[in-house]
C-alpha positions in Angstrom: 14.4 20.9 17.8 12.7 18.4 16.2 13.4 19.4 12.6 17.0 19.8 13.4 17.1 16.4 14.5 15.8 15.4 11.0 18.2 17.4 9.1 20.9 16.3 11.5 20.3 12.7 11.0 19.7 13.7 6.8 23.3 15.6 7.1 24.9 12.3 8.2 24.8 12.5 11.9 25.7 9.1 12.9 22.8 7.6 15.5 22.0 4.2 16.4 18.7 2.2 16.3 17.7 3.1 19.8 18.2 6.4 18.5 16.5 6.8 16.2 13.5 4.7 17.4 13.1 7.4 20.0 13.2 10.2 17.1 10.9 8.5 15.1 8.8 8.1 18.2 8.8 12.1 18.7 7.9 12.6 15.0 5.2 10.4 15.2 3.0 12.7 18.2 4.3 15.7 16.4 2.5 14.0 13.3 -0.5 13.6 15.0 -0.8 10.4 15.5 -2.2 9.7 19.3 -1.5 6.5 21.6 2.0 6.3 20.2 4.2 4.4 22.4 8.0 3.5 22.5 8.0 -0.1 23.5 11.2 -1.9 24.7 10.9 -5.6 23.1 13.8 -8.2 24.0 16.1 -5.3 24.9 15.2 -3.3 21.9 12.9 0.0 21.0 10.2 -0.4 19.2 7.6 2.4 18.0 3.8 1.4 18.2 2.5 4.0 15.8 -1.4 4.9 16.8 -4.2 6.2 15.2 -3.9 9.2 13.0 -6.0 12.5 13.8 -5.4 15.3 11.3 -7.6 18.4 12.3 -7.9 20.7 8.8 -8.3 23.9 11.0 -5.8 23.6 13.5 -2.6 25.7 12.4 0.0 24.4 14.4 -0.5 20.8 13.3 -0.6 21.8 9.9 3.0 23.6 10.1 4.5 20.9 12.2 3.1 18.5 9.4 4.8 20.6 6.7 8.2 20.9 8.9 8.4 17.1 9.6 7.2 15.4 6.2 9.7 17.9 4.3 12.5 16.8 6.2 11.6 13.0 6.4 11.6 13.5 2.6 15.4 14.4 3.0 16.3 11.5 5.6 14.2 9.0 3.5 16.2 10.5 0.6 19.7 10.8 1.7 22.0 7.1 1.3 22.9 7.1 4.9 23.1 4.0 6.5 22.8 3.7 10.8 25.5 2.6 13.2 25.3 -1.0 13.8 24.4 -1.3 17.5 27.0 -3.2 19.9 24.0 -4.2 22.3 22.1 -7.0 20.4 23.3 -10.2 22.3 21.0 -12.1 19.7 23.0 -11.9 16.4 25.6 -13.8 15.7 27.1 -12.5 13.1 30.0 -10.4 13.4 29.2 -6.5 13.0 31.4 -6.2 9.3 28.7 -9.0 8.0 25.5 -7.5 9.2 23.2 -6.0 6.6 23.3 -2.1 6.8 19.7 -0.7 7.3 19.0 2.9 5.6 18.2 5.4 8.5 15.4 6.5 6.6 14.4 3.2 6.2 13.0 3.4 9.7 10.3 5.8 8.9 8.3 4.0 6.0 5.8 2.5 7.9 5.1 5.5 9.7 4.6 7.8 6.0 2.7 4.5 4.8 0.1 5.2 8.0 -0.3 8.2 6.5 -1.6 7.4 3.7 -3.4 4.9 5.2 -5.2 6.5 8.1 -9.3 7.9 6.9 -8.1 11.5 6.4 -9.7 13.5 3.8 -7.4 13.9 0.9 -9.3 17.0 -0.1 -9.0 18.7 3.4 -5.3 18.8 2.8 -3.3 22.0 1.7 -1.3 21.9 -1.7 1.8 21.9 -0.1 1.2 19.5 2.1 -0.1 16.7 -0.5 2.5 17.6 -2.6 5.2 16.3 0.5 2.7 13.5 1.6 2.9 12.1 -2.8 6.7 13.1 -2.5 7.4 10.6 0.2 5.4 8.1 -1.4 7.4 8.4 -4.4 10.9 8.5 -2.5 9.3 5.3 -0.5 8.4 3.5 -4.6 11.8 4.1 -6.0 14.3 3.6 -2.9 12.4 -0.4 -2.8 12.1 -0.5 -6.4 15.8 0.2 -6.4 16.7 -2.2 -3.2 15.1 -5.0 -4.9 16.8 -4.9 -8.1 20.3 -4.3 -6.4 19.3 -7.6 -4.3 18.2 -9.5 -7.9 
């Protein structure tokens, strides 16, 4: 269910930040990463991500690994922006002048903990650093191509 979520939301399934908080709190334990915890902050949902444990041998974390980085490289590829949420008593902007934030801009910081957690590189199946340099590369040139849009 989990992978159809992510090809859902990569499809263009609209979903707000709440959301999508909570699915990229689910794909975070499927990851691996333990003591994850959705958090609500000043009415808000925000994902603690926790430590990362990758076990080499263990072949159901492996193919949920493969299932969820492929499809995170299609949300984090795919121009598809998230429904502004009508909840946020803070902003005071009207809703047509709020910034739009990429959907799969909500899952950076939980590919860049991948890369920075103290797993073996070398323990890793082909396919599966193939998706984890993939995602890194989607992450360079989606901010390389913000920024210049914004300059």
């Amino acid at each position: 269910m989990l992978t159809l979520a992510l090809q859902m939301l990569a499809n263009g399934i609209e979903m707000t930040q709440d959301q999508i908080n909570k699915l990229k709190y689910l794909v975070s334990i499927r990851l691996g990463f333990k003591n994850s915890k959705l958090e609500s902050v000043n009415g808000k949902l925000n994902v603690s991500i926790g430590d990362f444990e990758y076990i080499p041998d263990d072949f159901t974390q492996n193919m949920m690994m493969t299932s969820c980085l492929g499809n995170l490289k299609r949300v984090l590829d795919t121009p598809i922006y998230l429904k502004p949420s009508n909840n946020n008593v803070d902003d005071v902007k009207p809703i047509s002048e709020q910034e739009e934030e990429l959907a799969g801009g909500v899952f950076v910081d939980l590919v860049l903990a991948l890369f920075n957690s103290s797993v073996d590189m070398t323990t890793l199946s082909h396919l599966m650093l193939k998706n984890w340099i993939e995602l890194l590369l989607i992450i360079v040139y989606k901010v390389n191509c913000y920024l210049i849009s914004i300059l």
